[in-house]
N, C-alpha and C positions, 0 to 999 in steps of 0.2 A: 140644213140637214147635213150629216155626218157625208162624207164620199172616202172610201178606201180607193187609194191611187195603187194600181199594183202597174208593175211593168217587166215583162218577160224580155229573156235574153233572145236575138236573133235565133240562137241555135235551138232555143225550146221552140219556138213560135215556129220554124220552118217543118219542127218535127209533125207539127200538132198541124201544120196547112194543109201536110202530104198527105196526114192520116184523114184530114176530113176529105181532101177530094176523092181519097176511094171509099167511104163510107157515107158523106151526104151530100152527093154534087146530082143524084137526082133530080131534075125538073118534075113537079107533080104535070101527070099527061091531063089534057084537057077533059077526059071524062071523069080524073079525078078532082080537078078543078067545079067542076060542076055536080059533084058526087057531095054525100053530106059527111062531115069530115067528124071522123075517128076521136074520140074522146070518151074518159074513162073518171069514175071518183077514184080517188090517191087508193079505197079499202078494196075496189076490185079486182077481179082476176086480169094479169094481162092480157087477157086479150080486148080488144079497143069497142065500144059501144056507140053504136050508127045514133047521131041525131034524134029518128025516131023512134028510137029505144025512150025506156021511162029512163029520164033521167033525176039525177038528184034535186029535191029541195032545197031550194034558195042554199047552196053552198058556202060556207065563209071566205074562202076565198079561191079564184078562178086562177091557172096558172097557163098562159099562154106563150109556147115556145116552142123549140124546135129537139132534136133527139135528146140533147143534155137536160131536159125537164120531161121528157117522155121515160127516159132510164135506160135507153139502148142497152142493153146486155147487162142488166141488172134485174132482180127479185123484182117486183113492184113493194116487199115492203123494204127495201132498198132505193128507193127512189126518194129523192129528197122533197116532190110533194108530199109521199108519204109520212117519210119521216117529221114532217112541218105536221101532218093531220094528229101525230100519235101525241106533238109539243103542246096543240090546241088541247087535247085532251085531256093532256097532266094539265092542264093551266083551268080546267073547266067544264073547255068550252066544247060544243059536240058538231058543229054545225062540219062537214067534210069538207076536204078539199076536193075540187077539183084536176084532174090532172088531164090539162087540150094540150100535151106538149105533140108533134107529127114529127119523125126524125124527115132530115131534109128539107124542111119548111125555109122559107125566106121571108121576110117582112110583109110580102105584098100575100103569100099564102096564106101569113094569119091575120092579114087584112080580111080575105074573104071570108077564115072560118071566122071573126068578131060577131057576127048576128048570130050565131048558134051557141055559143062560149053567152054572151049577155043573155040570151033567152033564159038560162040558170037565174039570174038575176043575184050575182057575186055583189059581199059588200066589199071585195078587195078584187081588182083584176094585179097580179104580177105579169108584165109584158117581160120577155124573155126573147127576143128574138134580132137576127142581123149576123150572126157567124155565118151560115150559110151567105148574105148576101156579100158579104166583103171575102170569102172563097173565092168565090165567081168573077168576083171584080165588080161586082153591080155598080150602077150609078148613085154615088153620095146621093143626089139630089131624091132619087125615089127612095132609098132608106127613110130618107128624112119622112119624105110626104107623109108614107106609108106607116112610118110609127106616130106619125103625128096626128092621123087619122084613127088609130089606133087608140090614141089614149083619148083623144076627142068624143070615140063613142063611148070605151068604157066613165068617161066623167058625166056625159050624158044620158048612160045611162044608172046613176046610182052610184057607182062604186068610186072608190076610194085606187088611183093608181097609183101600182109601183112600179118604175121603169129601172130593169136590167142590163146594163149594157155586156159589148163585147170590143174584142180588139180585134183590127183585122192587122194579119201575117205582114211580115216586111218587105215582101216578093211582092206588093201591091205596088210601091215605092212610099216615100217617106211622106211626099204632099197627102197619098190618099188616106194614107193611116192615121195621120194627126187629123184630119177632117172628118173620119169615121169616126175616131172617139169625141171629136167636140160635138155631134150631131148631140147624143147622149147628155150634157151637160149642159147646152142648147136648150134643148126640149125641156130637161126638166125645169130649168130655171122660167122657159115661157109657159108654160102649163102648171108646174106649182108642184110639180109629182116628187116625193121620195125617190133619190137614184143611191143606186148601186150601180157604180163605173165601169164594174167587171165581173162579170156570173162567175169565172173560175179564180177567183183573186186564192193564190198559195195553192194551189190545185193545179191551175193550167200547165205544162211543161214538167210536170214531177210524175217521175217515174213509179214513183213508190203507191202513189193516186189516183193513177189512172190503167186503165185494161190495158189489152197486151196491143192496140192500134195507138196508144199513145193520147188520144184525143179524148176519150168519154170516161169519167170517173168509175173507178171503181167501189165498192162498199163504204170503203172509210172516204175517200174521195168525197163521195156523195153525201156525208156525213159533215165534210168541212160546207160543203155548196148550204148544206139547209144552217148550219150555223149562220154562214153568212146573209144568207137570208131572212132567218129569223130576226136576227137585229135589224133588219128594216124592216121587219112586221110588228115588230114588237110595241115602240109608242100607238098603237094603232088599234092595239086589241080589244079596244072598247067599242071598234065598232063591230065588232064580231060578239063581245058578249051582252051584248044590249038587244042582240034579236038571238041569240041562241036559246 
């Protein structure tokens, strides 16, 4: 499978660390932890729908991630699941997307919301997650567990995964950063998953791309994000229009 190597300059990467630690260094607090986690299809209003809300039929594809696949400060039909639902549609196919992105989220958060993300019963899960954990400095070793559990259940359950990666900032030092991205290249090779090496590849660090925090895409931003993701959905679409 295809991997786009992108690799930012120290100076964009420090821009883009500052800007996330004042906008997603929230820890979810424990009664959100145990709360049923916020999730919406790509064609609904933004505002986010509880669990035991009705949700969508068997969705084509489930997007699991943190603010940059939620759309922080963006339209929702500006949001790059969106924009992936509207590509399904010229192509055919009707089945929605999904949109479980939680801004702030870390690996081990969208380990917990996985049972509720799979009850959809997606025939693609996209995992999107680990900016926030490599912020924080979190430990390589729980990144790993925790996407690796992650795609464990979405293959057991059904779906077809694709694993997102991220880059963590240079202010981690240089051992943690080469270890964050191999995590990512790792997993896919032992799971067998489609990777994309980097969720903002030609996005991250570009001024012209992103809002005015420097971190979270802006309209056309978001526009390169679902590009890029479409080409890893793309050999894929037959599993989506076989039950559409």
């Amino acid at each position: 499978m295809a991997e786009f190597i992108v690799r930012l300059s120290t100076t964009a990467w420090l821009l883009i660390s500052l800007s996330l630690a004042a906008a997603c260094s929230r820890e979810p607090s424990a009664s959100e932890a145990g709360a049923a986690p916020p999730m919406s299809a790509a064609t609904d209003s933004a505002a986010p729908v509880r669990s035991d809300a009705p949700m969508p039929d068997a969705p084509g594809i489930a997007m699991l991630g943190d603010s940059l696949t939620a759309g922080l400060g963006l339209d929702t039909p500006d949001t790059y699941p969106s924009l992936i639902e509207g590509r399904l549609r010229a192509e055919g196919i009707s089945r929605p997307v999904l949109n479980a992105g939680v801004s702030g989220d870390t690996s081990a958060g969208g380990l917990r919301r996985l049972p509720w993300v799979m009850e959809t019963r997606p025939a693609i899960l996209l995992v999107a997650l680990g900016g926030n954990d490599a912020l924080r400095g979190l430990p390589i070793a729980d990144l790993r567990r925790n996407l690796a559990a992650i795609i464990e259940g979405g293959q057991k359950g059904g779906a077809l995964v694709i694993l997102a990666g991220m880059e963590a900032p240079p202010n981690n030092g240089p051992e943690y950063t080469a270890a964050f991205r191999q995590v990512y290249r790792d997993l896919a090779r032992e799971y067998d998953v489609p990777l994309i090496p980097f969720l903002l590849e030609g996005v991250g660090g570009d001024p012209t791309l992103n809002q005015a925090d420097g971190l979270h895409p802006n309209p056309e931003g978001a526009r390169r994000v679902a590009d890029l993701v479409w080409r890893a959905l793309e050999p894929h679409l037959s599993r989506l229009r076989s039950s559409s």
